[in-house]
C-alpha positions as CSV (number, residue, x, y, z in Angstrom):
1,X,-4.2,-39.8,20.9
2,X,-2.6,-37.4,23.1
3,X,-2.5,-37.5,27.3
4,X,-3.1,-33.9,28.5
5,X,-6.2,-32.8,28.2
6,X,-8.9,-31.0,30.3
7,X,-8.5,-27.3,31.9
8,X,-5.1,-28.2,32.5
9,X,-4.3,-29.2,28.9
10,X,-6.3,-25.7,27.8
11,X,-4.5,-23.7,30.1
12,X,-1.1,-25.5,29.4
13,X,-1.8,-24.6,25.9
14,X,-2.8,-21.2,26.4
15,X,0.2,-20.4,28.3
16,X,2.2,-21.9,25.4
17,X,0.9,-20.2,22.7
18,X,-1.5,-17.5,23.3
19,X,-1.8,-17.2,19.4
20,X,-1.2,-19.3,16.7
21,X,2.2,-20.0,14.9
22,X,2.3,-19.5,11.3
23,X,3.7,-22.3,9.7
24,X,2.4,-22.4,6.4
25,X,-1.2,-24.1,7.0
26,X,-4.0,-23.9,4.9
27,X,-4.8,-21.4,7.9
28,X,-1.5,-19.7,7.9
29,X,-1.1,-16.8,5.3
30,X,-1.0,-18.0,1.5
31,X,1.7,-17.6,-0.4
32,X,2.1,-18.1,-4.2
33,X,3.6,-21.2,-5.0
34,X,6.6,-20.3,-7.0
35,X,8.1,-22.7,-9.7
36,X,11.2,-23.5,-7.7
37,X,9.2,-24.8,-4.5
38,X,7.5,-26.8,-7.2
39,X,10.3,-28.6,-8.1
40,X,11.9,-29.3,-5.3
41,X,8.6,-30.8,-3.9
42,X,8.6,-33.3,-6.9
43,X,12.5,-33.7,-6.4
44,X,13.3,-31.5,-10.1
45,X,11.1,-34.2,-12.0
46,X,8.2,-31.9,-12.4
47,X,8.8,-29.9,-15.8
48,X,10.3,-33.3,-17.8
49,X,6.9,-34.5,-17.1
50,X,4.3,-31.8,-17.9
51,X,6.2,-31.2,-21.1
52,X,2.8,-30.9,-23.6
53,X,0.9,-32.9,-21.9
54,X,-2.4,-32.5,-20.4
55,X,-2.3,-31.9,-16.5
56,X,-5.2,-31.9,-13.6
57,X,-3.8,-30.0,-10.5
58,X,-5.8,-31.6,-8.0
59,X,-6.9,-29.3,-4.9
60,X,-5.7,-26.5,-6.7
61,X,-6.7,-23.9,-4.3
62,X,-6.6,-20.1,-5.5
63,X,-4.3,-21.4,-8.5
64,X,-1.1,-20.7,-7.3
65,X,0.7,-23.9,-8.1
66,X,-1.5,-24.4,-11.7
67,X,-0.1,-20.8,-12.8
68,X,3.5,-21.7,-11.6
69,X,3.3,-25.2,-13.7
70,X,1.8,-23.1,-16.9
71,X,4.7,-20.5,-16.7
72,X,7.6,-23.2,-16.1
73,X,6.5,-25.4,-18.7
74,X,5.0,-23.3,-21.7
75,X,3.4,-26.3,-23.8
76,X,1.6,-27.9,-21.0
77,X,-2.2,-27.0,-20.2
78,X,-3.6,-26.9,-16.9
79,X,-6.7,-28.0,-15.3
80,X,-7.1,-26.8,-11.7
81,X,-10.0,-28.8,-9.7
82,X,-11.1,-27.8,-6.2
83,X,-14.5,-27.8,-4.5
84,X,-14.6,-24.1,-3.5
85,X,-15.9,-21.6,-5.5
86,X,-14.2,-18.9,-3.5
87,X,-10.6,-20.3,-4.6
88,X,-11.9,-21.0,-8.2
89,X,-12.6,-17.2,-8.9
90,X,-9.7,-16.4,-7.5
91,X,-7.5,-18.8,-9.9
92,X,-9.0,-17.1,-12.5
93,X,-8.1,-13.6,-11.6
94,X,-4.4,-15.2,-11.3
95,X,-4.2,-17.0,-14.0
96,X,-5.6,-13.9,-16.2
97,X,-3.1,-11.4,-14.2
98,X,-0.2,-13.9,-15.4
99,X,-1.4,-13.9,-18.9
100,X,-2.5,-17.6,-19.2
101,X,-5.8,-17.8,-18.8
102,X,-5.6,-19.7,-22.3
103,X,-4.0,-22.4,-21.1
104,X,-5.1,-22.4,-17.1
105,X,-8.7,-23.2,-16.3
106,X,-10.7,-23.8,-13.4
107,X,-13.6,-26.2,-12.3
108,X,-15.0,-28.2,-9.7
109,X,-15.4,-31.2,-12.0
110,X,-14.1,-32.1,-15.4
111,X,-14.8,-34.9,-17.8
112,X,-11.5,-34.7,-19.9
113,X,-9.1,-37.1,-18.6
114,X,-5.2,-35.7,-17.9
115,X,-1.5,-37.1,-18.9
116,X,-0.5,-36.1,-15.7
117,X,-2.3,-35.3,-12.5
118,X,-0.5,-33.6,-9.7
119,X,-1.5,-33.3,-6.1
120,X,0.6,-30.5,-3.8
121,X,0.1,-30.3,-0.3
122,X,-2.8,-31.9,0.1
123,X,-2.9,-35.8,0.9
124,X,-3.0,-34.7,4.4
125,X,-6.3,-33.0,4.4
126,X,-8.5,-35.1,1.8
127,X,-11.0,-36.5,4.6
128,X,-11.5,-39.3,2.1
129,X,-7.9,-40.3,0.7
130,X,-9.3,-43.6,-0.3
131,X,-12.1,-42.2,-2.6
132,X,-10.0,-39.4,-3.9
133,X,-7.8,-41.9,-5.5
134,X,-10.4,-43.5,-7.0
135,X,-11.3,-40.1,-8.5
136,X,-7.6,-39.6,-9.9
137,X,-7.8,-42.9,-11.7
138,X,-10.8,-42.3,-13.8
139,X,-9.4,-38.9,-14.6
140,X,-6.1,-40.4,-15.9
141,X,-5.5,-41.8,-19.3
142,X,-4.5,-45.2,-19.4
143,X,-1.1,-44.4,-20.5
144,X,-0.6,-41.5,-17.6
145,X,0.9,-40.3,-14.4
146,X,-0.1,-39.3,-10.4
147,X,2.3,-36.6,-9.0
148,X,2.3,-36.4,-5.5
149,X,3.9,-34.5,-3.0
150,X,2.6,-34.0,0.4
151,X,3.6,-33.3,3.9
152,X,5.3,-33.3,7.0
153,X,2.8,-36.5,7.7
154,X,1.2,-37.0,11.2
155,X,4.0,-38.5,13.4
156,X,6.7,-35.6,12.3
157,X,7.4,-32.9,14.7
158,X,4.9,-30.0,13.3
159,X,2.9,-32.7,11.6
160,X,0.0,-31.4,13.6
161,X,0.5,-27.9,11.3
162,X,-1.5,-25.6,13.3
163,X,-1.7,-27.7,16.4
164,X,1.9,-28.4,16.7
165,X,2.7,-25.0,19.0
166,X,6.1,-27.1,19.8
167,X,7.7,-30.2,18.2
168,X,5.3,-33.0,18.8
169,X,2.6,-31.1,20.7
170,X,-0.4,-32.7,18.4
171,X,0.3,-36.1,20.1
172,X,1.0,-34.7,23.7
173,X,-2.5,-33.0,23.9
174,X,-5.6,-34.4,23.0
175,X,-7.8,-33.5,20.5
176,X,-10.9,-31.7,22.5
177,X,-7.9,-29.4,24.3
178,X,-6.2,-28.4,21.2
179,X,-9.6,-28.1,19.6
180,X,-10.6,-25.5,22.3
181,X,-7.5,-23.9,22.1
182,X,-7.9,-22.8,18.3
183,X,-12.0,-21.6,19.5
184,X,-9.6,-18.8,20.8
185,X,-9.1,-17.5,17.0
186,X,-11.2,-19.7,15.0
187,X,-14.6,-19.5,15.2
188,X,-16.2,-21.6,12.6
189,X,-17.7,-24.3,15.1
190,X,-15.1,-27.0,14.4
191,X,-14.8,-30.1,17.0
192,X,-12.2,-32.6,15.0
193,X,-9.1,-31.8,13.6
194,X,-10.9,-33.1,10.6
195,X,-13.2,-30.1,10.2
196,X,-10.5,-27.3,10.1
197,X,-10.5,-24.8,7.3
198,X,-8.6,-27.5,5.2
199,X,-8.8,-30.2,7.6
200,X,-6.3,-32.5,9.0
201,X,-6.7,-36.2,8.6
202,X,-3.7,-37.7,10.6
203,X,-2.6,-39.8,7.6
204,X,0.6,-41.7,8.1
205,X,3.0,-43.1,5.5
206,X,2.5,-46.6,6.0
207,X,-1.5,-45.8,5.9
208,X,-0.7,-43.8,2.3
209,X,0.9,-46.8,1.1
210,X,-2.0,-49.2,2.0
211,X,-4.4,-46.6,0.7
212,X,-3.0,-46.6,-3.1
213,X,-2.9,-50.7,-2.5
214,X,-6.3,-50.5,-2.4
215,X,-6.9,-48.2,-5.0
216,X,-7.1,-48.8,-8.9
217,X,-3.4,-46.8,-8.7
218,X,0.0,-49.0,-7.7
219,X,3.1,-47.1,-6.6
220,X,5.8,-46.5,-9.0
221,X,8.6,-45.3,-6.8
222,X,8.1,-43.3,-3.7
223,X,10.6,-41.6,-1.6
224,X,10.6,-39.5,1.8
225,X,12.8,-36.5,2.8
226,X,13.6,-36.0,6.2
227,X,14.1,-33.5,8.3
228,X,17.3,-30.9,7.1
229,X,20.4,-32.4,8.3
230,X,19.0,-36.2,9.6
231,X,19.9,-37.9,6.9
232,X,19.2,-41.6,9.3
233,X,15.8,-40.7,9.2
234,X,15.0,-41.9,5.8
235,X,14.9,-45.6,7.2
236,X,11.6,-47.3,7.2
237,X,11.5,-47.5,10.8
238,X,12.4,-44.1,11.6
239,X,10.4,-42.4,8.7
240,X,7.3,-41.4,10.3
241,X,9.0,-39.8,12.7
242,X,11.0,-37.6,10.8
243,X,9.9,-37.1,7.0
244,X,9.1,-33.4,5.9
245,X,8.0,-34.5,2.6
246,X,6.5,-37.7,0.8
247,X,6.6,-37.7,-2.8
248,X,5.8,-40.4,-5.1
249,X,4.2,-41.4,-8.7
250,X,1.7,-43.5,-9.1
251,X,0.3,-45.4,-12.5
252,X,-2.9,-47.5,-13.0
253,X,-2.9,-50.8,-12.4
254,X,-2.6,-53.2,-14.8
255,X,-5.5,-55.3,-16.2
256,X,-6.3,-58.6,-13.7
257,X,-4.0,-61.3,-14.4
258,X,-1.3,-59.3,-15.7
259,X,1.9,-58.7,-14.4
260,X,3.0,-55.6,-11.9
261,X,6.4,-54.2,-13.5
């Protein structure tokens, strides 16, 4: 995807945007999740359902959204999962700065199984939707619950995060230019949008939604929220275009032969 590329496309770009916007990217500066962005990710659901239950923040990151859900909701616990070590010391020191480090911990891997398991702001960089999916379901009980909440998706305006200098711009330029462009200010060696410091894997709505199909998950409702103001643009056709946010809860599936409800 994308038609301008070459010297022309890098020096388009350059002109654009000698640096780089900061629009809250895994690459942008972090900022602590707080519990009111929390809730109005999961559209005010969020502290009902963590209510002393057992809950896997998946892709927790330096434990900013696992420390917000322990301080909301006092009788939950919280397990924060992520594959760098970096981010899990750094949880630690927040969650024991906040006080909670008895009811906040932090792993790479567990083998207890959750009530709940919530996933913020990440379904767009798991290079591996599919498997991490799988990986939710045998974490869950068979009586629990996937929060997610995730986005703006690939078609929206910015949904290029970093690479969207301009509304759109991920889809005008291609790949190698905008690639080349970040080598500007970025130097980790990456060639695919896919092998950014948190990575970008272009996911679409319609591709989420055949994704949990063929998982062990089924959706239980899921809704989009567009863009501030366009109102039209939660219609299915016009969706991918203009939805800042996807959030949705998923269940297990039930046993072959049984009914969906």
């Amino acid at each position: 995807m994308g038609i301008l590329g070459g010297s022309v496309g890098l020096r388009l770009l350059r002109t654009i945007a000698p640096e780089p916007p900061h629009r809250g990217s895994p690459e942008a500066d972090a900022t602590d999740a707080t519990d009111g962005k929390l809730e109005a990710a999961f559209g005010g659901r969020l502290q009902a359902a963590l209510a002393g239950k057992t809950v896997i923040d998946f892709g927790c990151g330096e434990g900013q959204q696992a420390v917000a859900m322990a301080r909301a909701v006092p009788d939950c616990r919280v397990i924060g999962l992520d594959i760098q070590q970096k981010h899990l010391d750094l949880a630690r020191q927040r969650a024991m700065q906040a006080g909670l480090e008895d009811r906040c911990s932090f792993a790479m891997t567990t083998e207890e199984r959750a009530d709940v398991i919530v996933s913020f702001d990440a379904f767009e960089h798991f290079s591996d939707p599919l498997a991490i999916l799988e990986i939710m379901s045998r974490l869950l009980k068979p009586s629990g619950e996937v929060l997610v909440s995730f986005g703006p998706t690939w078609l929206h305006p910015y949904g290029g995060h970093l690479f969207s200098v301009f509304p759109w711009a991920h889809l005008v330029f291609t790949e190698r230019a905008l690639i080349r462009w970040r080598s500007r200010f970025r130097q980790d060696g990456a060639q695919r949008f896919g092998e950014v410091d948190g990575g970008l894997n272009q996911i679409r709505i319609a591709e989420f939604e055949r994704l949990v199909d063929a998982s062990p998950l089924i959706i239980d409702w899921l809704e989009t929220v567009p863009i501030r103001g366009l109102s039209i643009l939660r219609h299915r056709l016009l969706r991918e275009f203009g939805s800042s946010l996807v959030r949705c809860r998923l269940v297990p599936a039930p046993p072959p032969g049984a009914p969906r409800t």
